[in-house]
C-alpha positions in Angstrom: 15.8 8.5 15.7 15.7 4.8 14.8 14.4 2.0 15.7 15.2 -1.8 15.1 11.9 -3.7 14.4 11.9 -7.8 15.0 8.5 -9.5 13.5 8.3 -12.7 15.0 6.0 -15.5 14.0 4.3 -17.2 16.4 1.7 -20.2 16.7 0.1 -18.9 20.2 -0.2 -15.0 20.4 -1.7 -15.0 24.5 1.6 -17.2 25.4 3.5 -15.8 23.2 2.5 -12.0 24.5 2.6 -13.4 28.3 6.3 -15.0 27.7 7.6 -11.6 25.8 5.9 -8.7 28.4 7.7 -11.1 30.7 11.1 -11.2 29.0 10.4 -6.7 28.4 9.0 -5.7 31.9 6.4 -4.3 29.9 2.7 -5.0 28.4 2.4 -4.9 24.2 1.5 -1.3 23.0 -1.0 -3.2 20.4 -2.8 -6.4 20.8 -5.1 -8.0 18.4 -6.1 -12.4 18.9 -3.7 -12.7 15.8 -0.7 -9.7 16.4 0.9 -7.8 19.3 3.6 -5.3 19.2 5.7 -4.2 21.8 7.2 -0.2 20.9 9.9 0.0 23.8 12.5 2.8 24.6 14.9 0.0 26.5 16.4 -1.4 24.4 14.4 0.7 21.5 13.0 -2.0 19.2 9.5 -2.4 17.5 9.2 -5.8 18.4 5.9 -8.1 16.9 4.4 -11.4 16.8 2.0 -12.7 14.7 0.1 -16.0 13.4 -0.6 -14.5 10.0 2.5 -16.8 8.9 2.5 -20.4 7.9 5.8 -21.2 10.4 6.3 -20.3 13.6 10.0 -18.9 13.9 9.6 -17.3 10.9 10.9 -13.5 10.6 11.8 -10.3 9.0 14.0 -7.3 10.5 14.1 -3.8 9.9 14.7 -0.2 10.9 11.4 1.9 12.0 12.0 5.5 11.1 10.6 8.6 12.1 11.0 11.1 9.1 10.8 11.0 5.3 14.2 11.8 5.1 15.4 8.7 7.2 13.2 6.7 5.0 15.0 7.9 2.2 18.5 7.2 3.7 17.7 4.1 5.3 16.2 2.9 1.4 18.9 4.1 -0.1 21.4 2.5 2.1 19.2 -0.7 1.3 19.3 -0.4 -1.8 23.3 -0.4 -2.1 23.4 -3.3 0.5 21.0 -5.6 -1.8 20.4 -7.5 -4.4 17.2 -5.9 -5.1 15.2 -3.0 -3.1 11.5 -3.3 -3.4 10.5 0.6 -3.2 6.6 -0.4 -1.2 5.5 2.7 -1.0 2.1 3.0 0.8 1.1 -0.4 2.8 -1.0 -1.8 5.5 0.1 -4.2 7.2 0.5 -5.5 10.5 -2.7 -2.9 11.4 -0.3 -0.3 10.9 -0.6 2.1 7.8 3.1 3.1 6.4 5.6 3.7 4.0 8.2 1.3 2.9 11.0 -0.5 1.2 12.6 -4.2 1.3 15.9 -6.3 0.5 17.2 -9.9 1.1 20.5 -9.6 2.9 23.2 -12.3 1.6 21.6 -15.3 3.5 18.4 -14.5 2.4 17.0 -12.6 5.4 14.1 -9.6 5.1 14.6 -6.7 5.6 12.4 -4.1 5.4 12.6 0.4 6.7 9.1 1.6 7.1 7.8 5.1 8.5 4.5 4.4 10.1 1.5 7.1 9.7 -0.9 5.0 12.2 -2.9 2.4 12.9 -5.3 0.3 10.5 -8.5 -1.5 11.1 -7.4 -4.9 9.2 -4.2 -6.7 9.1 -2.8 -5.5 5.7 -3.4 -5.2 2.0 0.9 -5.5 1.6 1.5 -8.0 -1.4 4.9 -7.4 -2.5 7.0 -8.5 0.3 6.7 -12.0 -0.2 7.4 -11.7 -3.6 11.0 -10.3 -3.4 12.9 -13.6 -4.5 10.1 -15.4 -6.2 7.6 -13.6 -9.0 4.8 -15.2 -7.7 1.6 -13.7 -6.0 0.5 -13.9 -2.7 -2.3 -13.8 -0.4 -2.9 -10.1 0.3 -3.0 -11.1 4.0 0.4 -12.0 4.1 2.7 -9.2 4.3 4.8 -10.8 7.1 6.6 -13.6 4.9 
């Protein structure tokens, strides 16, 4: 089954977390002083926040999967929907260790499908999803942009 993922940026995780378990009736699943992720069944979103960005009200969307084979499809559906899928692969990010693929929609909104293996130790290592529109390099710490 899926799951739509919102990652939020955020200048204030503790209000930010207090606000949102509010707003969800429910406490963060994963909480680190820069990142917290909510993993709810009602409504079933993967919703995040994070500082790691330079804006707050920044964001990417996606669909979480649970199988290789919805990775595939989902990919593959993004990659007839785009202008240009960026196949990942293996990432960290978000302390998360997964597989996955981008696309800019029309108005220039990221989107991303991802199957995560399990947690990580460090914020991420994932380079190439700032890069989509733009050939330059980023920060390796930036996989949220």
């Amino acid at each position: 089954m899926k799951r739509i993922h919102i990652g939020l940026s955020v200048a204030d995780v503790p209000a930010s977390v207090a606000f949102y378990s509010r707003l969800f009736g429910a406490e963060p699943t994963l909480v680190k002083a820069d990142y917290a992720k909510w993993q709810l069944e009602d409504p079933r979103v993967n919703f995040s926040i994070s500082k790691r960005c330079e804006t707050p009200g920044d964001f990417h969307l996606g669909i979480q999967v649970e199988t290789p084979a919805e990775l595939a499809d989902i990919s593959d559906r993004l990659r007839r929907a785009g202008e240009e899928l960026v196949a990942e692969g293996p990432a960290t990010c978000c302390y998360h260790r997964s597989d996955k693929a981008w696309v800019f929609d029309p108005q220039e909104i990221r989107w991303e499908t991802f199957l995560t293996h399990g947690e990580a130790a460090i914020y991420g290592e994932d380079s190439l999803t700032p890069s989509l529109k733009d050939d330059s390099a980023e920060d390796a710490e930036s996989c949220c942009r």
